[in-house]
N, C-alpha and C positions, 0 to 999 in steps of 0.2 A: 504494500500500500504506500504510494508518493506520499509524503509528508511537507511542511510548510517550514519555514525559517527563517531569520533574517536574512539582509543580505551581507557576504562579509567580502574581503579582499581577494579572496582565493576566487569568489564568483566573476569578477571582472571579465577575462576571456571570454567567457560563453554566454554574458548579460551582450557586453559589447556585441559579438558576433550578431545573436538572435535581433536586438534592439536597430542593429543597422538592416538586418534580413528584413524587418515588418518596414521598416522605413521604406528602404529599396523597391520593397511588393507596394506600396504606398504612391511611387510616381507613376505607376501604373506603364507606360509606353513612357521611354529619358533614351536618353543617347549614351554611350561609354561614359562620356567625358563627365555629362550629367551626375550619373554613379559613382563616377572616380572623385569628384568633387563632395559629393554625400558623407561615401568613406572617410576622404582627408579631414571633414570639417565635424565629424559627429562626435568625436571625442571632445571637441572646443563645447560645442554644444550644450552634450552633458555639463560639462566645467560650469558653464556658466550659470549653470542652474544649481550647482551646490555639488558635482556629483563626479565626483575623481574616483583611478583605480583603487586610492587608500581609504576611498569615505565617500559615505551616503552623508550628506548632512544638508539636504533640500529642506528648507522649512515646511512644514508642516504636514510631511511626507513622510511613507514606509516604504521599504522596497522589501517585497518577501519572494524568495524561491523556492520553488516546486522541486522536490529532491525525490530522484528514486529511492527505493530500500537498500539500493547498493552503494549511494551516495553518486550519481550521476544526473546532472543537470537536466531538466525537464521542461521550465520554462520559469514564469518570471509572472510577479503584479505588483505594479506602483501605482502605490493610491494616495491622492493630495486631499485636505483638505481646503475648501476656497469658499468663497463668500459670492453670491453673487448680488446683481444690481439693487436687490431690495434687501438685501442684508440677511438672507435666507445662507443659511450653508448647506454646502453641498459637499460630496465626496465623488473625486473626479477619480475613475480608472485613465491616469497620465497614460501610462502603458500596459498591454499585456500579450504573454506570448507562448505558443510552446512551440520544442525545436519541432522541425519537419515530420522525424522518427516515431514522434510520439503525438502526436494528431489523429483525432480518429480514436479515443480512447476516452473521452468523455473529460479531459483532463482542463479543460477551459471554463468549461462548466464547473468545475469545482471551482476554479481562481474565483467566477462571478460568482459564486455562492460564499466564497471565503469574504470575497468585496460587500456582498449585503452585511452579513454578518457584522462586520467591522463597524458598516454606519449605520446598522442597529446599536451595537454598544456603545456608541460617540451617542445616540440620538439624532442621527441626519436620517433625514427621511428624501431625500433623494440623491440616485449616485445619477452622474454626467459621463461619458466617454465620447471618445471622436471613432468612426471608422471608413478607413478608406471605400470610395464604390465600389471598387472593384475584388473587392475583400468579399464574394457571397459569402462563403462559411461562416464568416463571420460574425456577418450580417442576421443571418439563420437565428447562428445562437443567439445573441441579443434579441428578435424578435420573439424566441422561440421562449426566453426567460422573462418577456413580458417587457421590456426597452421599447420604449417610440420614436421616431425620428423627428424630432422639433426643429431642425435646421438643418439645413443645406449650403453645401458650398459646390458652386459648378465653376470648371477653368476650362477655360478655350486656346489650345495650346497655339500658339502664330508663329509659325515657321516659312 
């Protein structure tokens, strides 16, 4: 049975990998350079937001990983706390992911069940994520765990 954790230093490598993989599936159609540009800049990224190879320390943030029984990386959920325009809070799934391997295994569905959970015991009664269009599976599970789409964002690529 996968189990839950913090996140710690040792997780870096395969947060990184996974976290740039959902990115990448994210531009949906990009060019090399596009991508090569993504890689080079996604570690400043993270930085910037609190989140080096030595330390999580995003304010008001968890990052937990999905660990096999054997201790093999599985996948990943970063949940923020935020506020929004009416002063209502919210608990935003920032990211979530499982590697390739292990997809197909109901393992995402646990992360958004570990995600209610969490903003049940804060007391938030609504959680926010973003997901790419072109992400169906994705897409599925969040409609399928009862998530609505209240906004849209559409890009017209001009080449």
């Amino acid at each position: 049975m996968p189990s839950l954790r913090r996140y710690a230093e040792k997780d870096w490598p395969q947060f990184l990998q996974l976290d740039l993989e959902t990115a990448m599936d994210a531009l949906g159609e990009s060019t090399e350079d596009e991508r090569r540009k993504l890689r080079e800049r996604w570690p400043q990224r993270l930085a910037t937001q609190g989140f080096t190879p030595q330390r999580f320390a995003v304010p008001a943030a968890q990052l937990l990983v999905l660990e096999a029984e054997q201790g093999a990386y599985l996948g990943h959920l970063w949940l923020t706390e935020t506020v929004d325009a009416s002063g209502k809070r919210i608990l935003e799934v920032t990211t979530m992911g499982i590697v390739r391997e292990a997809r197909g295994q109901k393992l995402g569905r646990l992360l958004m069940q570990r995600a209610e959970a969490e903003a049940r015991e804060r007391g938030i009664e609504d959680i926010e994520l973003s997901v790419a269009g072109n992400n169906r599976r994705a897409r599925d599970l969040y409609r399928d765990l009862g998530y609505e789409t209240v906004r849209r964002t559409m890009r017209k690529r001009l080449r």
